[in-house]
mmJSON file of the N, C-alpha and C atoms, coordinates in Angstrom:
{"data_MODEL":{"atom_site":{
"group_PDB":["ATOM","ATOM","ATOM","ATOM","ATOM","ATOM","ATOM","ATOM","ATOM","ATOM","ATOM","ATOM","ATOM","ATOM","ATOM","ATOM","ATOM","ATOM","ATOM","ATOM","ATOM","ATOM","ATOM","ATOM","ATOM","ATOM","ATOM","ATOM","ATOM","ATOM","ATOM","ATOM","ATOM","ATOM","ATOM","ATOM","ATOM","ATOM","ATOM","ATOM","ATOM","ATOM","ATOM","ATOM","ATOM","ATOM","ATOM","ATOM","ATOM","ATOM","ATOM","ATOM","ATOM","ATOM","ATOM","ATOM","ATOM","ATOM","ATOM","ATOM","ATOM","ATOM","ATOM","ATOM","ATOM","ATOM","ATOM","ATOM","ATOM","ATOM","ATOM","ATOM","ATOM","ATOM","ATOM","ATOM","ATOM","ATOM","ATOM","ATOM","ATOM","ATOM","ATOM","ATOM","ATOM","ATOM","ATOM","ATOM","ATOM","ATOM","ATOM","ATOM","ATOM","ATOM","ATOM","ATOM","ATOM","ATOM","ATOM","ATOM","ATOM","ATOM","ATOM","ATOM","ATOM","ATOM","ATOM","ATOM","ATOM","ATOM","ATOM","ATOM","ATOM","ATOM","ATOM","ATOM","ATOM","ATOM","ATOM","ATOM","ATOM","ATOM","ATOM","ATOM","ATOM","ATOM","ATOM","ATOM","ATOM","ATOM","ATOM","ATOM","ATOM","ATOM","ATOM","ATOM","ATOM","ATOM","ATOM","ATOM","ATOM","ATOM","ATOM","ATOM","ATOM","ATOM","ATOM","ATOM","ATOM","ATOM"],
"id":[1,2,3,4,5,6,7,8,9,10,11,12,13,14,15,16,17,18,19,20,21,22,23,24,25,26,27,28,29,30,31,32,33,34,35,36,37,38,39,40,41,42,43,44,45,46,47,48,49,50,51,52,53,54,55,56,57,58,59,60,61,62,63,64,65,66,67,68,69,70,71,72,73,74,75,76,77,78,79,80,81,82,83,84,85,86,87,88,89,90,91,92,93,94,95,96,97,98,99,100,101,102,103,104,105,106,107,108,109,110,111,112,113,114,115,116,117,118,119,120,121,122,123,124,125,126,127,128,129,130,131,132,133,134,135,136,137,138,139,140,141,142,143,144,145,146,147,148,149,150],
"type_symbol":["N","C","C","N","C","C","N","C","C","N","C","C","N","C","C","N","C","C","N","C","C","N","C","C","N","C","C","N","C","C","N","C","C","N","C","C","N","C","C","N","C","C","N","C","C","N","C","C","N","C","C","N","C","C","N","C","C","N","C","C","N","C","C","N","C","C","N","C","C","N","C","C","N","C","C","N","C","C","N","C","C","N","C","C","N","C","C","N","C","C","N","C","C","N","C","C","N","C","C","N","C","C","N","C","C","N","C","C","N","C","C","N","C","C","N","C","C","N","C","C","N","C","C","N","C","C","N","C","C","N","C","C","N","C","C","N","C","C","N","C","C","N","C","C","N","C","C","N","C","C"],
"label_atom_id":["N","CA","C","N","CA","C","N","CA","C","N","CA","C","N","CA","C","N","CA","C","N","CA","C","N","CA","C","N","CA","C","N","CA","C","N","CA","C","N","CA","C","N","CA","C","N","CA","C","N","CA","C","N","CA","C","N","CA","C","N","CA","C","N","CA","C","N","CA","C","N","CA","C","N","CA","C","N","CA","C","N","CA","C","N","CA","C","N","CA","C","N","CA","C","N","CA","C","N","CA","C","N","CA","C","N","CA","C","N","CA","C","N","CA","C","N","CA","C","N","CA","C","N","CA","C","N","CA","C","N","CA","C","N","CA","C","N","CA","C","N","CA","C","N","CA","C","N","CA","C","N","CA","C","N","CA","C","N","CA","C","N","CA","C","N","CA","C","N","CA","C","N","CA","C"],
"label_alt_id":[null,null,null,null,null,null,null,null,null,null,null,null,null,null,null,null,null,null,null,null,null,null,null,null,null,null,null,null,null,null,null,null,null,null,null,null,null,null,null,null,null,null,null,null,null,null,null,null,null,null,null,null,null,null,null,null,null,null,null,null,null,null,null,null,null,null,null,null,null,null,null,null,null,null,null,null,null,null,null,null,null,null,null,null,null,null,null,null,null,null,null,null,null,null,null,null,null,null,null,null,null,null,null,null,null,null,null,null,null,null,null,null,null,null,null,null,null,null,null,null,null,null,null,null,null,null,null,null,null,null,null,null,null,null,null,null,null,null,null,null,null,null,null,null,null,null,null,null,null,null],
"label_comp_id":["UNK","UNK","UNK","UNK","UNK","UNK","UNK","UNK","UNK","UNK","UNK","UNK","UNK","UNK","UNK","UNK","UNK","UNK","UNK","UNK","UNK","UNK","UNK","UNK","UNK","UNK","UNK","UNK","UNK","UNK","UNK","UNK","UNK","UNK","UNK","UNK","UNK","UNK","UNK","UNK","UNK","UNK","UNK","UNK","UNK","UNK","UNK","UNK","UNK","UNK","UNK","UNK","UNK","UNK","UNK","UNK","UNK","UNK","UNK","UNK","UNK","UNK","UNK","UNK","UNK","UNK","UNK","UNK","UNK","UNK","UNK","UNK","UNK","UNK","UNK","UNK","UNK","UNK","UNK","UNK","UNK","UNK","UNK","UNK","UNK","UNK","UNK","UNK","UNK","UNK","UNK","UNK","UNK","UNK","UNK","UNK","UNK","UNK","UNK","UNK","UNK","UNK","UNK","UNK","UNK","UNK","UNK","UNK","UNK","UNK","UNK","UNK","UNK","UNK","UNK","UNK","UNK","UNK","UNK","UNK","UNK","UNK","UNK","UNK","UNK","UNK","UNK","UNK","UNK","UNK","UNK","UNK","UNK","UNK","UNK","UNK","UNK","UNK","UNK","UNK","UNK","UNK","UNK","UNK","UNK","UNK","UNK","UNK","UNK","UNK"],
"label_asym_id":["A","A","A","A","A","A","A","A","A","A","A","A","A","A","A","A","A","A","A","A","A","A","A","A","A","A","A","A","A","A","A","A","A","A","A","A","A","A","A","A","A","A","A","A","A","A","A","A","A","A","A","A","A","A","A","A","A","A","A","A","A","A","A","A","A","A","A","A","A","A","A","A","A","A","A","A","A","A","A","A","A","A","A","A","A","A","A","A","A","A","A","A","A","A","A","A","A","A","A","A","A","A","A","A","A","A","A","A","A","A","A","A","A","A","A","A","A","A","A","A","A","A","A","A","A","A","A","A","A","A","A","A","A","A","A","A","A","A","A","A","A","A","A","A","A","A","A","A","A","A"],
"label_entity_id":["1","1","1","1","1","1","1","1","1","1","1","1","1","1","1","1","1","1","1","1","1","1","1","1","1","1","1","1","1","1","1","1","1","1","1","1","1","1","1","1","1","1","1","1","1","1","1","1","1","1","1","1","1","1","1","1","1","1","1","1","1","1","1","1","1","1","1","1","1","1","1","1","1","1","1","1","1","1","1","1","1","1","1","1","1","1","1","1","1","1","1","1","1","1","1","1","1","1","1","1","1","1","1","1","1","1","1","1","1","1","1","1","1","1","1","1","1","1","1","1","1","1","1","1","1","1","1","1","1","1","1","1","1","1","1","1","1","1","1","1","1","1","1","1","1","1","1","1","1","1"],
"label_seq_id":[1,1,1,2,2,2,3,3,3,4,4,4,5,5,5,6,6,6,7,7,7,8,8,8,9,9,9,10,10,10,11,11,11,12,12,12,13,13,13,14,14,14,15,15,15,16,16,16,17,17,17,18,18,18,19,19,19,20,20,20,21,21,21,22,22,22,23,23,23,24,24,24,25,25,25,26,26,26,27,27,27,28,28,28,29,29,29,30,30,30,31,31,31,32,32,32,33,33,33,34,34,34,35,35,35,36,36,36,37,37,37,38,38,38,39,39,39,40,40,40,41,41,41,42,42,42,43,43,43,44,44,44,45,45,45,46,46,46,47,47,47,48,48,48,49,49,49,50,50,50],
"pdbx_PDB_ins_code":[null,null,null,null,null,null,null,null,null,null,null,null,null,null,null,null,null,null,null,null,null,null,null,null,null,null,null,null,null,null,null,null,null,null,null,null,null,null,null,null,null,null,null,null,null,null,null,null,null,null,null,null,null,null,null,null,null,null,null,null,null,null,null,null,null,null,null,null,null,null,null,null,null,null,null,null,null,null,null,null,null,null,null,null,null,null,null,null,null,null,null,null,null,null,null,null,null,null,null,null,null,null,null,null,null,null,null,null,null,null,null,null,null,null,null,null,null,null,null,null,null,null,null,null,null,null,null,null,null,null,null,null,null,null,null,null,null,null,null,null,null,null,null,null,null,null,null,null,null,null],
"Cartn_x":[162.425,162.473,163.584,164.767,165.483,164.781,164.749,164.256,165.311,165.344,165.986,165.385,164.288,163.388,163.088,163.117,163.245,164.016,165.092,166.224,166.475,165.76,165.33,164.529,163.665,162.781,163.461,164.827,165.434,165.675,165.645,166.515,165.748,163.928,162.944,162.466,162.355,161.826,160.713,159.823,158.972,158.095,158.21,156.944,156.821,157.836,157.798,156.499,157.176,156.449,155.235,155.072,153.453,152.234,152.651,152.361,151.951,152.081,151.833,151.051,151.435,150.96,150.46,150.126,149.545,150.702,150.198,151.569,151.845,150.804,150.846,151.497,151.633,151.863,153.788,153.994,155.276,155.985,155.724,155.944,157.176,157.028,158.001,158.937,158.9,160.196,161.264,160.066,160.824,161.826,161.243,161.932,163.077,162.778,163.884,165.048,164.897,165.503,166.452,165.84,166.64,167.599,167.212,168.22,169.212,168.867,169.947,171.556,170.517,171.685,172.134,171.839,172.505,173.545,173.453,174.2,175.154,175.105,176.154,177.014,176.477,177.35,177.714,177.332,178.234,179.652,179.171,180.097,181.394,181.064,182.299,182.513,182.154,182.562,183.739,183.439,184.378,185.475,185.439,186.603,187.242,187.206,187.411,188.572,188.118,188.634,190.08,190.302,191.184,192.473],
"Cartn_y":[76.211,77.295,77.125,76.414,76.088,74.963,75.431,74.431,73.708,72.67,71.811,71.975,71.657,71.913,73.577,74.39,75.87,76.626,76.604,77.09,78.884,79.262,80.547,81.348,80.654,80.97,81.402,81.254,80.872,82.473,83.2,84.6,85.206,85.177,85.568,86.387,87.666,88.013,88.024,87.976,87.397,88.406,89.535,90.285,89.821,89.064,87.727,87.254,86.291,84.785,85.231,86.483,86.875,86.649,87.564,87.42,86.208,84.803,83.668,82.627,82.975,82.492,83.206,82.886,84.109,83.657,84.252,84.822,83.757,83.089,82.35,80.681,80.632,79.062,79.625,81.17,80.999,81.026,82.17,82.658,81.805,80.686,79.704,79.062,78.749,78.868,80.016,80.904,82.138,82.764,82.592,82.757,81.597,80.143,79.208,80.054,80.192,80.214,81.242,82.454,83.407,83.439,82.772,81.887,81.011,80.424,79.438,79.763,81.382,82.056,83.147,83.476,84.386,83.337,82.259,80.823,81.023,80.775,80.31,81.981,83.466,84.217,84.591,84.404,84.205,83.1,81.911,80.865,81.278,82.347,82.677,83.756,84.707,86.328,85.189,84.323,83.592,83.159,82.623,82.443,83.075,84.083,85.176,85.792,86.001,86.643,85.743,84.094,83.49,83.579],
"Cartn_z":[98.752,97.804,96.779,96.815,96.082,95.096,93.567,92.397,91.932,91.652,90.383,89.427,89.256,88.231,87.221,88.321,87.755,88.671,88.411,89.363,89.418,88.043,87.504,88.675,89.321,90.105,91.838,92.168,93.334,93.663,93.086,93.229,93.362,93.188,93.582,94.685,94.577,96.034,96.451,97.794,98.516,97.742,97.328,96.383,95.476,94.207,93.445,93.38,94.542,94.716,94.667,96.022,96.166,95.143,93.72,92.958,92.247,93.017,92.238,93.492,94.636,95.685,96.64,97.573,99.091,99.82,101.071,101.877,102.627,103.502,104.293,103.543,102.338,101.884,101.474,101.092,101.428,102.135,103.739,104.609,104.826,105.468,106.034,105.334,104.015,103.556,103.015,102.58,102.282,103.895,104.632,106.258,106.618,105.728,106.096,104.981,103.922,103.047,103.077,103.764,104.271,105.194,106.011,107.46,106.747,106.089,105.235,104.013,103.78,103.196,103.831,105.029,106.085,106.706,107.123,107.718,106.895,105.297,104.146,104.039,103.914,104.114,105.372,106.389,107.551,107.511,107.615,106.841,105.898,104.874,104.264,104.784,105.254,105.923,106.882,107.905,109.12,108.511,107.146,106.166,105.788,105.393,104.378,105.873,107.311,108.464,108.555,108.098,108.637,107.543],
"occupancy":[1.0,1.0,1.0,1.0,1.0,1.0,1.0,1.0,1.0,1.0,1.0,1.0,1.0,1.0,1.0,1.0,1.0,1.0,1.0,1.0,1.0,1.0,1.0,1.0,1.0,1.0,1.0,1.0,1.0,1.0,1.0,1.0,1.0,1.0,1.0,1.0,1.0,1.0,1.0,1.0,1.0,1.0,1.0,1.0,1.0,1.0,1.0,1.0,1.0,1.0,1.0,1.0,1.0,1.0,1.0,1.0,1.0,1.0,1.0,1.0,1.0,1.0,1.0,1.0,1.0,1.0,1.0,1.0,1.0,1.0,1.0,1.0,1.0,1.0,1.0,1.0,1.0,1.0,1.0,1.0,1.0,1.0,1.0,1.0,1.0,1.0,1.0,1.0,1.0,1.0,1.0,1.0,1.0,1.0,1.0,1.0,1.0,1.0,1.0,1.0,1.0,1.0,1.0,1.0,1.0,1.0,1.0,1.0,1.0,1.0,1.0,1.0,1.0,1.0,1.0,1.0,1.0,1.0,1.0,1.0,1.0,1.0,1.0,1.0,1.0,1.0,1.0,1.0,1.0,1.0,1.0,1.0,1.0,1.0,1.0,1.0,1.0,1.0,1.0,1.0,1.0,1.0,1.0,1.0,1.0,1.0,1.0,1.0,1.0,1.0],
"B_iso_or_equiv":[0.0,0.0,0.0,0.0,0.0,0.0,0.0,0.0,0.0,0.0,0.0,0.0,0.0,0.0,0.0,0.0,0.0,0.0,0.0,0.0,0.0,0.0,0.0,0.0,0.0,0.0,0.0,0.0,0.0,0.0,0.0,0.0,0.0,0.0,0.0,0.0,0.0,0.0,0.0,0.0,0.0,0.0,0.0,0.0,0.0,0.0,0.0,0.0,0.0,0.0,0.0,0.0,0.0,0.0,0.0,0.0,0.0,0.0,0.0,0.0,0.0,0.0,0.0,0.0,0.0,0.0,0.0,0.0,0.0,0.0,0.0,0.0,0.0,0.0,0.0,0.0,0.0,0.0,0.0,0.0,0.0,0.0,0.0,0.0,0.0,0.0,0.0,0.0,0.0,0.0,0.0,0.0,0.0,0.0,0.0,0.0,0.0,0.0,0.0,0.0,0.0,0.0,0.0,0.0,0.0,0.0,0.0,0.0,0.0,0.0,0.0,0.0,0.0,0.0,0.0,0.0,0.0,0.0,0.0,0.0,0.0,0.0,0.0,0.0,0.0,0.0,0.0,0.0,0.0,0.0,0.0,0.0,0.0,0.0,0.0,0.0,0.0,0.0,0.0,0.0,0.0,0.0,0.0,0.0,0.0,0.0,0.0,0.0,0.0,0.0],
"pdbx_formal_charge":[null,null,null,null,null,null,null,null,null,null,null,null,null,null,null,null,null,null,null,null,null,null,null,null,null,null,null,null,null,null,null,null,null,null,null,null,null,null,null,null,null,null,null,null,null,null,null,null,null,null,null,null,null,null,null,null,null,null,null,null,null,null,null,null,null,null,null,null,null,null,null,null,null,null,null,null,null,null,null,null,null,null,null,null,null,null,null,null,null,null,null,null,null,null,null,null,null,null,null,null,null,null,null,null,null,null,null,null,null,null,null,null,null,null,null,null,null,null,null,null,null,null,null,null,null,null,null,null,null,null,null,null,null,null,null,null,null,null,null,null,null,null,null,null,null,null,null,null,null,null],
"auth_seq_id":[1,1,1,2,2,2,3,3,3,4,4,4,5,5,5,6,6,6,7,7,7,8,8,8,9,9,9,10,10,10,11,11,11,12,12,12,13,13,13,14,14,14,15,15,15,16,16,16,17,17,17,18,18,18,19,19,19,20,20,20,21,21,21,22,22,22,23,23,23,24,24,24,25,25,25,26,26,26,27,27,27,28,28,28,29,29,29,30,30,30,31,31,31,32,32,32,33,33,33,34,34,34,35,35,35,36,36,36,37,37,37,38,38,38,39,39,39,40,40,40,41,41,41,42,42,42,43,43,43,44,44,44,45,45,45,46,46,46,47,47,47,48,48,48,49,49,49,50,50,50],
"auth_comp_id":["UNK","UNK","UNK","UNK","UNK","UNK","UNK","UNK","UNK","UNK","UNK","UNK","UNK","UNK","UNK","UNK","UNK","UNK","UNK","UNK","UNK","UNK","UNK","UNK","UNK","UNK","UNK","UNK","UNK","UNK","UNK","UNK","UNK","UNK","UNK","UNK","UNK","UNK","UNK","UNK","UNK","UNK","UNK","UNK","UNK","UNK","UNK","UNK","UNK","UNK","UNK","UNK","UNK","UNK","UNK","UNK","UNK","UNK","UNK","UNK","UNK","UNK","UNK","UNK","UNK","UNK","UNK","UNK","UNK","UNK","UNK","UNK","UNK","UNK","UNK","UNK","UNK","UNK","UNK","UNK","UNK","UNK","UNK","UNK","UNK","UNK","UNK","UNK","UNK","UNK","UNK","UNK","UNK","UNK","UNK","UNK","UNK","UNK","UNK","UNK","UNK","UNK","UNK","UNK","UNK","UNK","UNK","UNK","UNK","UNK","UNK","UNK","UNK","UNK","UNK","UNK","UNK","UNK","UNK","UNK","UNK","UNK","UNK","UNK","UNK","UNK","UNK","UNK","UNK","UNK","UNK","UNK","UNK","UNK","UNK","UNK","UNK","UNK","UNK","UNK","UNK","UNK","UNK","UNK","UNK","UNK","UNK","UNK","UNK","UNK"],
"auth_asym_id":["A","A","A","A","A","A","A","A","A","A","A","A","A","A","A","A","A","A","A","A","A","A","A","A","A","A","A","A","A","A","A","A","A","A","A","A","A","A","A","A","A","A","A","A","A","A","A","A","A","A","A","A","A","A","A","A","A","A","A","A","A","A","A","A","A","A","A","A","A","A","A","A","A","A","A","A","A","A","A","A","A","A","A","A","A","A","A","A","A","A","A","A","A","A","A","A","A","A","A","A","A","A","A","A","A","A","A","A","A","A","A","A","A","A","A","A","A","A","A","A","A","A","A","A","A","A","A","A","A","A","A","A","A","A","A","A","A","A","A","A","A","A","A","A","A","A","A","A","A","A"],
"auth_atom_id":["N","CA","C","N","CA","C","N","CA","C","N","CA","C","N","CA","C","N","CA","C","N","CA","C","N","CA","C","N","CA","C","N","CA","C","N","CA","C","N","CA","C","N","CA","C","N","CA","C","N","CA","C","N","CA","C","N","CA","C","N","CA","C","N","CA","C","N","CA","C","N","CA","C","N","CA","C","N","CA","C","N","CA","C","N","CA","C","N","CA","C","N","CA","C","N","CA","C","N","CA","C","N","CA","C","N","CA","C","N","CA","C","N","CA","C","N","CA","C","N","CA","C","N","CA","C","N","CA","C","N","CA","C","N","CA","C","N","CA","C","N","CA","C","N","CA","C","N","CA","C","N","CA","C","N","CA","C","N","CA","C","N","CA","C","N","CA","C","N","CA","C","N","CA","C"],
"pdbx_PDB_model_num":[1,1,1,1,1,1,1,1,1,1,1,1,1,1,1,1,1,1,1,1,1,1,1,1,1,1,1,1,1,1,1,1,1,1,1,1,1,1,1,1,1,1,1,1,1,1,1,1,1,1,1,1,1,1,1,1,1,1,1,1,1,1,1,1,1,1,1,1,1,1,1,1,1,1,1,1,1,1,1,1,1,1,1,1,1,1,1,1,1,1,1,1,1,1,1,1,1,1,1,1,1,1,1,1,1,1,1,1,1,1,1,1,1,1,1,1,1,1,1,1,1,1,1,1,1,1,1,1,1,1,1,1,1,1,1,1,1,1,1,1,1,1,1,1,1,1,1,1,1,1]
}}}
């Protein structure tokens, strides 16, 4: 879900995308992608504590 190409597109929410795709072809990255930036602000919240 992260673009190089259209990086515009990254901030997108899953009602977004909907709109351009069905559910099932985003489901799984929109679900990685979310995990990936819950990881990265967890990551700095643990920083931010030290």
């Amino acid at each position: 879900m992260r673009s190089t190409k259209e990086p515009w597109k990254d901030g997108n929410s899953l009602a977004r995308l909907l709109l351009d795709d069905p559910i099932d072809s985003v489901r799984d990255a929109w679900i990685q992608d979310q995990q990936y930036r819950a990881g990265r602000y967890r990551a700095a919240a643990a920083s931010d504590e030290t």
